[in-house]
C-alpha positions, 0 to 999 in steps of 0.5 A, a space after each residue: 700151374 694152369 692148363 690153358 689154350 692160346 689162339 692164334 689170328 688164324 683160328 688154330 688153338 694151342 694147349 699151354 701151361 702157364 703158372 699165374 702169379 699169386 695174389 691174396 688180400 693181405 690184411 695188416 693189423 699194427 698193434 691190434 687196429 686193423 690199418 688196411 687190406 693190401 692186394 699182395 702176393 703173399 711172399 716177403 710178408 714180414 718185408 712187406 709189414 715193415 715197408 709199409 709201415 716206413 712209407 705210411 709214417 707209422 715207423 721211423 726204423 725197422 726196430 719200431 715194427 716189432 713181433 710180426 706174426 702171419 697167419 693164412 686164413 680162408 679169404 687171405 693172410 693176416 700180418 699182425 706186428 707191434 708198433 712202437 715210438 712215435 707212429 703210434 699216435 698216427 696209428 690211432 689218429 689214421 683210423 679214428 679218422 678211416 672209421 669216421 670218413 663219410 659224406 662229410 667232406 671234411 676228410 677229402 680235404 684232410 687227403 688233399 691235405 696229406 697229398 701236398 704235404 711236403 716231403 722231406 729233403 733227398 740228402 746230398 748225393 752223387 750223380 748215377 751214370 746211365 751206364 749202371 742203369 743200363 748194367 742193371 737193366 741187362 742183369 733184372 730179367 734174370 733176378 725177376 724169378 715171379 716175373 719170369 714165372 708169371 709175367 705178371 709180377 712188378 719188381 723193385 730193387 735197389 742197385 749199387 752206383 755200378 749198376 749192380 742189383 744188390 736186392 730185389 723183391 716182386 709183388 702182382 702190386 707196384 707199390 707192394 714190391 717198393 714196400 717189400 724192398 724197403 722192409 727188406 733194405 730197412 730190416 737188414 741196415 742198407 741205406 737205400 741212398 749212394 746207389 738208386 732204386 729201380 722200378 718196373 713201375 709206372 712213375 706215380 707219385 705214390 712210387 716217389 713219395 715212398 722212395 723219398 720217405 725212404 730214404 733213397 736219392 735217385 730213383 729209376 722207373 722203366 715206365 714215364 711218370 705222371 705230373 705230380 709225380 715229376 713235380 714232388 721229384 724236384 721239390 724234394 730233390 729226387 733224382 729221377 730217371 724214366 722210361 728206362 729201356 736197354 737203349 736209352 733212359 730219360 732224365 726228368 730231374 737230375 738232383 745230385 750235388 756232392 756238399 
């Protein structure tokens, strides 16, 4: 918590205290090997491990990320987890490849590559009733304890087809609080499909491939949605509703289908 001021149009000054959202960088280590350093905010961190490493590939199942260990040190936290199964080999090939990348050219066009990979099908699913996003829009203010904090803090849950939030998790980051979900969903045996996830994000196309890696089938998001993200959306038959407001929401692709 921060003392503060705050000036208005007209000049006057008002002492406030405001409490800043938290934010460190998280440095992730699987199996030994250094794979990234994420801006987070250090809470949900095992979550956050197990997420990450569903939406990088490098785990088919919560049971693959194993022994993870937080350690807070002088500039952050270190999250050190075992991988086992078959992302292992995408562990080692990942940063092989981050170590060699230089002016080359070659690994531009190994991400371009990466980027237009196509995602897996969205199993068959039932269409969301615009009810329930809006039931589950009313209800996220008060499940966003970070936010209402800070006012600085995205959040990510996942909501029954009532519109019930059944989970939530928060991040200063978009697609951290998505990864702390899915960890979170993934850990406890929730499927993320039969109801929709909920964004307070900026649809990129980051926040549908992780959705979709996931396992989710309709995915809402409060802001609108870049191209790639809409067009990778319909290509793997996501569900997705945009621009999601107390009043009215957007469909941009609506995927559902009952075999």
């Amino acid at each position: 918590m921060t003392d503060a001021f705050t000036v208005s149009a007209e000049g006057a000054l008002r002492p406030v205290t405001r409490d800043w959202v938290p934010e460190a960088p998280v440095a992730l280590e699987f199996n030994g090997l250094a794979y990234a350093v994420m801006m987070a905010t250090p809470e949900y961190l095992v979550d956050f491990a197990t997420g990450f490493a569903l939406s990088e590939g490098l785990a088919t199942s919560a049971d693959d990320v194993t022994d993870v260990g937080l350690a807070e040190v002088e500039q952050g936290w270190i999250v050190r987890a075992r991988l086992a199964g078959l992302g292992i080999e995408r562990l080692t090939e990942r940063v092989r490849t981050r170590v060699a990348e230089s002016s080359c050219g070659l690994c531009g066009m190994e991400n371009l590559a990466e980027v237009t990979r196509p995602l897996p099908p969205v199993a068959a699913h039932e269409p969301i009733d615009p009810q329930a996003i809006f039931a589950a829009l009313e209800e996220l203010p008060e499940r966003q304890d970070l936010n209402r904090r800070t006012g600085a803090a995205h959040a990510a849950a996942w909501c029954t087809p009532s519109g019930r939030i059944a989970e939530i998790r928060e991040d200063v980051g978009r697609h951290n609080a998505l990864d702390k979900l899915i960890g979170g969903m993934a850990r406890t045996g929730w499927p993320l499909d039969g109801g929709f996830v909920l964004s307070t994000a900026r649809c990129s196309y980051e926040i549908v491939e992780k959705a979709v890696k996931a396992g989710a089938t309709t995915l809402v998001t409060v802001s609108l949605p870049t191209s790639l993200a809409v067009e990778r959306a319909k290509a793997a038959g996501l569900s997705l509703w945009v621009l999601a407001r107390g009043d009215s929401v957007t469909c941009v692709n609506d995927a559902s289908r009952v075999d």
